[in-house]
C-alpha positions as CSV (number, residue, x, y, z in Angstrom):
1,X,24.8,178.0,14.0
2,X,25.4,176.9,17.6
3,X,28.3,178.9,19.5
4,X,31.4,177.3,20.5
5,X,30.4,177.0,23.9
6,X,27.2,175.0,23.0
7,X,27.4,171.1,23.5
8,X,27.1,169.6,20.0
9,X,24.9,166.3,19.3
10,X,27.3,163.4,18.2
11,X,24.9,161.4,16.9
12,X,21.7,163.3,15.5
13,X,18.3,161.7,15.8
14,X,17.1,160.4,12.7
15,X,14.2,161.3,11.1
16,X,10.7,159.9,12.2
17,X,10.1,159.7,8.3
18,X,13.1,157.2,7.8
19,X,11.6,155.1,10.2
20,X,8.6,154.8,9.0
21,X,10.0,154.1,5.6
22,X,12.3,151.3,6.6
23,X,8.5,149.6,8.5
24,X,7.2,150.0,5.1
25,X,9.9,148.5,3.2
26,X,9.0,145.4,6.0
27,X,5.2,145.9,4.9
28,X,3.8,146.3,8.8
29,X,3.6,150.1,9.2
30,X,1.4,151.6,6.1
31,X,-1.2,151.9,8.6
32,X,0.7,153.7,10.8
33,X,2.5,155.9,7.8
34,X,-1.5,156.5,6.8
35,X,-2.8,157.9,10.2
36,X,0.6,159.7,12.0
37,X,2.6,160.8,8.3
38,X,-0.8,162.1,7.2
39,X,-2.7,163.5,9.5
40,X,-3.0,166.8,7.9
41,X,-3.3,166.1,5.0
42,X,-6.0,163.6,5.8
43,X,-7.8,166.5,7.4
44,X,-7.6,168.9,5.1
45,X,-9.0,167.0,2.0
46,X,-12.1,169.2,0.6
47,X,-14.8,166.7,1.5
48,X,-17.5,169.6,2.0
49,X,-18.2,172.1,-1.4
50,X,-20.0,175.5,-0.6
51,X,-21.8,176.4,-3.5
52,X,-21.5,180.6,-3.2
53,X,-20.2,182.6,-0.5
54,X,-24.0,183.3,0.7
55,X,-23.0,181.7,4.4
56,X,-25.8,179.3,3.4
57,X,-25.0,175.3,4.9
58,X,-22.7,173.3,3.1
59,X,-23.9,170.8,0.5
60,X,-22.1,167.7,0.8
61,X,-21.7,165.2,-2.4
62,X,-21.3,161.9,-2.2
63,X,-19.3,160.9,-5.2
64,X,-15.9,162.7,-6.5
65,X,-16.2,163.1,-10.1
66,X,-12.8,163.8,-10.7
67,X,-11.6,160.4,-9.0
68,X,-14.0,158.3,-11.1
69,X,-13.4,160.0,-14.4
70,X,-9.8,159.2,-13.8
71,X,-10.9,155.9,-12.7
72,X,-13.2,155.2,-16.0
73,X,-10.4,156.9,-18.3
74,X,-7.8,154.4,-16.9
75,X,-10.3,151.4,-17.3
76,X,-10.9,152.8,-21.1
77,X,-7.5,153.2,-22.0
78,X,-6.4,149.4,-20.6
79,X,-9.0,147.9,-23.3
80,X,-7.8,150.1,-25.8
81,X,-4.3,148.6,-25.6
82,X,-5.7,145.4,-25.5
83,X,-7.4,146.3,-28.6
84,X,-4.6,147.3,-30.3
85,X,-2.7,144.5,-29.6
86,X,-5.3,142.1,-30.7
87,X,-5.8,144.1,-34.2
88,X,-2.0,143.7,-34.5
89,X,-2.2,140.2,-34.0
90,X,-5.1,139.2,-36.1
91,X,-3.9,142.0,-39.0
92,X,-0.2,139.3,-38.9
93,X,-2.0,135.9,-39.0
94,X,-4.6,137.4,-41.5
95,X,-1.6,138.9,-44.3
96,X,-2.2,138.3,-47.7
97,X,-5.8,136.3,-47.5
98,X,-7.2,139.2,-48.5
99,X,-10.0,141.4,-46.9
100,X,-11.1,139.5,-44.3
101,X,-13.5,140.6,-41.5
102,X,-12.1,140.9,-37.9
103,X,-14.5,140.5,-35.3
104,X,-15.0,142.6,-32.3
105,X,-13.5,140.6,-29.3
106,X,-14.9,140.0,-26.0
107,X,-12.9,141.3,-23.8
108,X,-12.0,139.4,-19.6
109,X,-13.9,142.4,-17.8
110,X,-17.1,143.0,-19.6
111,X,-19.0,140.2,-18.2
112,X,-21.0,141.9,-15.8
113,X,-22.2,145.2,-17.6
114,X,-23.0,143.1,-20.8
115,X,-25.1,140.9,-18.9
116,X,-26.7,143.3,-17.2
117,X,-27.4,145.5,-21.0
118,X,-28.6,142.2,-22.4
119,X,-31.2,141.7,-19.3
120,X,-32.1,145.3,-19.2
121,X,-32.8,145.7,-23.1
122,X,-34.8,142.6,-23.0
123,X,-37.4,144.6,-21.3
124,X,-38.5,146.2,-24.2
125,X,-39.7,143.4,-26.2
126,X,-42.4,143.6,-23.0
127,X,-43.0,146.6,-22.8
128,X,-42.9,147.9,-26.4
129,X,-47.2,148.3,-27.5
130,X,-46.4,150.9,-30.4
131,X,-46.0,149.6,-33.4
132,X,-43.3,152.2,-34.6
133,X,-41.1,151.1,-31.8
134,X,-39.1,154.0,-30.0
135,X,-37.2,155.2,-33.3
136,X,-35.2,157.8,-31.6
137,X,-33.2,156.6,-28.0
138,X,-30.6,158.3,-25.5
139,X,-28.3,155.9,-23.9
140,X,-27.2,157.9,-20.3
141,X,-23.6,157.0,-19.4
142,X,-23.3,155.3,-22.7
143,X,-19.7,153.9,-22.5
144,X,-18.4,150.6,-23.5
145,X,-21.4,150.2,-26.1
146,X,-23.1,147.6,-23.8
147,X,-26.6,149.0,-24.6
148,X,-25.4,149.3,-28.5
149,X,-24.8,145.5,-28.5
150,X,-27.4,144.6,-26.6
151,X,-29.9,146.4,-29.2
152,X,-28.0,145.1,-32.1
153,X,-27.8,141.8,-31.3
154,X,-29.6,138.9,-33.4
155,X,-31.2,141.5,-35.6
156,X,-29.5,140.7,-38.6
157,X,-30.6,136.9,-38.2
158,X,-34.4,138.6,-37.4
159,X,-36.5,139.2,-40.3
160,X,-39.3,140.6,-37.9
161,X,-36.8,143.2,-36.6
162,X,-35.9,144.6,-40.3
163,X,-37.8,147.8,-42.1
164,X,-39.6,147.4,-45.0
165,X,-38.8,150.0,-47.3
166,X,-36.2,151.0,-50.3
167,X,-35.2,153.9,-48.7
168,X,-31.3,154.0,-48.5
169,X,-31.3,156.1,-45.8
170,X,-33.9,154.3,-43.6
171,X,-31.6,152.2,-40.5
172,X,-33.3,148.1,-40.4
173,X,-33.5,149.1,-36.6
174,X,-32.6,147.3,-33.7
175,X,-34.4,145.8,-30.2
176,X,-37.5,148.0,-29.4
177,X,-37.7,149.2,-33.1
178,X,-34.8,151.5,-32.1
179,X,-33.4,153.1,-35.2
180,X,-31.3,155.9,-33.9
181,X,-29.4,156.2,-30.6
182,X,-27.8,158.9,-29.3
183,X,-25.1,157.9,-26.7
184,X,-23.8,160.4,-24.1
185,X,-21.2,160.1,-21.3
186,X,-19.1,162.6,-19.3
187,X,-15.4,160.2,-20.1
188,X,-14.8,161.1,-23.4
189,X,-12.5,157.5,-23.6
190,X,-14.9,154.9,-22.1
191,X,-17.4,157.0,-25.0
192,X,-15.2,156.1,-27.8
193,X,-13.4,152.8,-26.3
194,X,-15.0,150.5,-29.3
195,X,-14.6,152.9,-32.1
196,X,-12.0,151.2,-33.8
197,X,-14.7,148.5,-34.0
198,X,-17.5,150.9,-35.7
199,X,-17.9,148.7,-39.2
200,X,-18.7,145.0,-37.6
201,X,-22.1,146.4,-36.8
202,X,-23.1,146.5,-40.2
203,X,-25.6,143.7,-41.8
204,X,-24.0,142.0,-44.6
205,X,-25.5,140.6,-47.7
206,X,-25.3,140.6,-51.2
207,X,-26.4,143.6,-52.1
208,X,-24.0,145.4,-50.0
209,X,-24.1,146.6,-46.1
210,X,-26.8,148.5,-44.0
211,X,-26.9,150.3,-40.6
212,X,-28.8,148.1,-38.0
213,X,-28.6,151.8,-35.6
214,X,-27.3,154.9,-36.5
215,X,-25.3,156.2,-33.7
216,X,-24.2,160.0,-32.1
217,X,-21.8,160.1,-29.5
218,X,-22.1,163.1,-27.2
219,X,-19.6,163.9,-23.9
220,X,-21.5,166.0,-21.3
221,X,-21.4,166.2,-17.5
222,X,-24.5,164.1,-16.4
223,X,-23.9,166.0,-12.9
224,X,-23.6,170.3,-13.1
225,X,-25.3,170.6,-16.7
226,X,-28.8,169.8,-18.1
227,X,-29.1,168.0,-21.0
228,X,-28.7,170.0,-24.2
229,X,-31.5,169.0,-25.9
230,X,-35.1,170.2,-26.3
231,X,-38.7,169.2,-24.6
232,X,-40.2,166.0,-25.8
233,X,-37.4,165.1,-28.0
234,X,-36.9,161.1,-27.0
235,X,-39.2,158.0,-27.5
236,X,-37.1,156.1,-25.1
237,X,-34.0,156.8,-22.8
238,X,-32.1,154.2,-21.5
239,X,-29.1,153.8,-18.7
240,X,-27.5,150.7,-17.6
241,X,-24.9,150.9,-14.3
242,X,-24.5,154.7,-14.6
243,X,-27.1,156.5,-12.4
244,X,-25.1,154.8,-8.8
245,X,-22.4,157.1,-9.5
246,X,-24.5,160.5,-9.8
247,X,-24.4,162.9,-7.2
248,X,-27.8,164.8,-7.8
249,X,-30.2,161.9,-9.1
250,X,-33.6,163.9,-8.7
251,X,-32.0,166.8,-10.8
252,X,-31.1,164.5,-13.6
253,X,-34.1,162.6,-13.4
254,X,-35.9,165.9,-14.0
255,X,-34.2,166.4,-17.2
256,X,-35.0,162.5,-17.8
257,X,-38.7,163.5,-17.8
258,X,-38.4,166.9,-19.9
259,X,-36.6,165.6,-22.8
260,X,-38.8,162.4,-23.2
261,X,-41.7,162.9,-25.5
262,X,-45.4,162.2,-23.3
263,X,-45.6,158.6,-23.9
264,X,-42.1,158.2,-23.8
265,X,-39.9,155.4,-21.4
266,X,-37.1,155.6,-19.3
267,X,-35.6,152.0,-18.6
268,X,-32.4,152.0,-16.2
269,X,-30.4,149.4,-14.6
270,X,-28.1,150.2,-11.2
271,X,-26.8,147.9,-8.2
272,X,-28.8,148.1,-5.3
273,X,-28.1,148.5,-1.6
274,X,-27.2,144.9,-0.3
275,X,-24.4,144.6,-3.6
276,X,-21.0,143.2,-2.5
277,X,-21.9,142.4,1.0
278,X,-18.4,140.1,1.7
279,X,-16.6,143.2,0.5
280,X,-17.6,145.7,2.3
281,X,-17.6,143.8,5.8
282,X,-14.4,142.4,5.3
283,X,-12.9,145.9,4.8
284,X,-14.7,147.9,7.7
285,X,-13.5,145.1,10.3
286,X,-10.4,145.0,8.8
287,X,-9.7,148.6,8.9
288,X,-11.8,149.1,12.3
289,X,-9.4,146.7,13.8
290,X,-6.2,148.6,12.3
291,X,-6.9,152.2,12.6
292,X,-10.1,152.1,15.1
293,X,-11.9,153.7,12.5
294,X,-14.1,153.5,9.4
295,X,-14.4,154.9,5.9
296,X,-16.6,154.1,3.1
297,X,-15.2,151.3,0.7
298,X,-18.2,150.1,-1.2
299,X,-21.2,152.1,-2.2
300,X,-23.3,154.0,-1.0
301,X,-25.9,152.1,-3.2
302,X,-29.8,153.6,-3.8
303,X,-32.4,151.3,-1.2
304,X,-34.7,149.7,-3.8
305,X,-37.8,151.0,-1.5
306,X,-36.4,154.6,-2.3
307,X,-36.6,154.4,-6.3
308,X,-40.7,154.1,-7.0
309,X,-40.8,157.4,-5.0
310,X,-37.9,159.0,-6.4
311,X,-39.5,158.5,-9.6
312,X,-43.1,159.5,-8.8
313,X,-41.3,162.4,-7.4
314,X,-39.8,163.4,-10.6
315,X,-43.1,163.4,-12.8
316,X,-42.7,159.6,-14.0
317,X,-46.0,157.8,-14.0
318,X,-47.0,153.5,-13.4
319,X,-43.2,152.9,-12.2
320,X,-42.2,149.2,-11.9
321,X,-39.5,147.7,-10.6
322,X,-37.7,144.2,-11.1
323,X,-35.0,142.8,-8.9
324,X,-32.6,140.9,-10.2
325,X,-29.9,138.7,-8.3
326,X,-26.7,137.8,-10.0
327,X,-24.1,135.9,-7.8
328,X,-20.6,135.8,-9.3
329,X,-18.1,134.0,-7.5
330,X,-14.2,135.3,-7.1
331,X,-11.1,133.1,-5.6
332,X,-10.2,136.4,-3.0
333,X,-10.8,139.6,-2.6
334,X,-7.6,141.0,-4.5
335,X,-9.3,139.1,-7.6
336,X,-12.6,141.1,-7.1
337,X,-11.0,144.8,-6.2
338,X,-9.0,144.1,-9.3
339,X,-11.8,143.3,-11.7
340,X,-14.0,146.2,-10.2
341,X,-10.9,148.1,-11.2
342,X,-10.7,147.2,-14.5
343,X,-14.6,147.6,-14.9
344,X,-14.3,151.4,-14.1
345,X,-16.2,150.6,-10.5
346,X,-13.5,151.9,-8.4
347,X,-14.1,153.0,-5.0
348,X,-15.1,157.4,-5.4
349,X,-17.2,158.4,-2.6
350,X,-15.7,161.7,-1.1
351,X,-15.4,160.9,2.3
352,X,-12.7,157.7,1.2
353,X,-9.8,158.1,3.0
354,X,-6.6,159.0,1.1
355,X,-4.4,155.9,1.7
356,X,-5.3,152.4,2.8
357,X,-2.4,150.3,4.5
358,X,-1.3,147.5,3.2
359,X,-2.3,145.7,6.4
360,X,-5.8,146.3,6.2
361,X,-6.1,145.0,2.6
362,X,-4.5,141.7,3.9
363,X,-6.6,141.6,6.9
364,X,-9.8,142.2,4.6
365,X,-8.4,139.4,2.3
366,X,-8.3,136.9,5.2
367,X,-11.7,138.3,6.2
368,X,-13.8,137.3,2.9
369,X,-12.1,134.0,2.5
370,X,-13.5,132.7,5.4
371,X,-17.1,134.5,4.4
């Protein structure tokens, strides 16, 4: 308390906080909020893990897993609700005809990962010499069911893609002669987003239904833990737009090789280095110009040049790899970062920073409509 004799303040200097609240509420100071109201905490964010307290160097990882299981779970749980709400409507228009088959809808954001299953599976009508097929498949980062469809599709109207055989437990098999696929993912909700879906993938005639592919859906961490099962257990394992978002590739690509049998295949699908160009130019000028400083946005992505030796490294033999361009065209940029949103592709690497202003967003908009 200040003595009697102390001059007293009439009018008290108001807090630098208040301020910078008022600029926000105007929508010009969230940069400013980002790099003066945060500084500490901007600089004490855990980008650097230390395995062990050996005094060893400090591993650094690019991606946080925590941020894009959150990310993915949030993405999972939007098309969940807008399954639900489309089995409420179809369930009212559909009362009283009877039992009536509802078909799995297709839903605004899946575009680009079912196009890229549906390229990525078509490989195997190439590259499939057995005659038996790959009977037994892992699906790595298998949510959404992308692969499933992709496997699935047109075999009932097939008659070359069906067994032969009265055994009731025998599946008809799908794309590659795969007859059982085991589908594992670390986001439990992205692994069981189409569940409520299960029974449309059933072939139906007049005798009754059968199984194109059986299924087994299996969440494990595709980063810390090897894969639980034994040596030479897999004819085929198969990833599409999962291994970008991996922090120790080599060490899962070892496991890759162990658990596939000798003349086994791995076929995998992920963006490469030059993917959304506009995007990430747009934001580092746009956020060099406003803070005078960069952080990652987009990526980092694997160089194509680096993937026949990471392979080759790993103990996989006659590597090939295709490049495919796909060019999708958005109005802005907010339409883009909202789609990649909703796709689960969010922006994770470790080093992002913890806010973005508002300002630089704009400024990155303006930036990529003129691109």
């Amino acid at each position: 308390q200040p003595s009697s004799s102390s001059p007293r303040r009439r009018n008290p200097a108001p807090d630098r906080r208040d301020h910078l609240d008022r600029f926000r509420s105007w929508g010009f100071a969230d940069d400013a909020y980002t790099v003066v109201g945060r500084r500490r905490n901007y600089l004490g964010r855990r980008y650097i893990s230390t395995k062990g307290d050996s005094g060893g160097e400090a591993e650094t990882a690019p991606f946080d897993g925590g941020a894009k299981l959150k990310q993915r779970t949030r993405a999972a749980e939007s098309c969940r609700q807008y399954y639900n709400h489309y089995l409420h409507q179809q369930r009212q228009q559909r009362h009283g005809e009877g039992g009536c088959e509802i078909v799995k809808p297709t839903l605004p954001y899946d575009y680009f990962h079912r196009e890229v299953s549906r390229r990525l599976i078509e490989r195997l009508d190439d590259i499939c010499a057995r005659e038996e097929g790959f009977p037994l498949a892992l699906e790595v980062g298998g949510g959404g069911n992308f692969v499933y469809d992709a496997i699935i599709d047109g075999c009932g109207d097939d008659d070359d893609l069906m067994l032969d055989g009265d055994d009731e437990h025998e599946y008809a098999g799908g794309r590659g002669g795969v007859r059982k696929l085991v589908q594992m993912d670390s986001c439990s909700a992205m692994l069981h987003r189409d569940d409520a879906f299960a029974d449309t993938y059933d072939i139906k005639d007049g005798s009754g239904s059968s199984t194109i592919c059986e299924t087994y859906k299996l969440v494990a961490d595709l980063d810390e833990t090897p894969l639980p099962f034994p040596d030479g257990t897999f004819d085929l394992v198969v990833s599409s737009m999962a291994f970008h978002w991996v922090n120790d590739l080599p060490r899962l690509l070892g496991e890759i090789e162990r658990v596939l049998k000798p003349d086994g295949c791995l076929l995998f699908a992920l963006p490469g280095g030059n993917t959304l160009p506009e995007l990430r130019s747009s934001l580092v000028l746009a956020e060099l110009e406003r803070t005078a400083g960069v952080s990652t946005h987009v990526g980092p992505y694997v160089d194509l040049s680096n993937v026949g030796s990471l392979l080759t490294g790993t103990g996989f033999k006659l590597p090939t790899i295709d490049v495919d361009d796909i060019q999708i065209g958005y109005p802005n940029a907010f339409v883009l970062m909202e789609h990649l949103a909703r796709m689960g592709e969010g922006n994770a690497c470790a080093s992002r920073r913890e806010r973005v202003g508002l300002g630089t967003f704009i400024g990155a908009a303006c930036l990529y409509r003129e691109l």
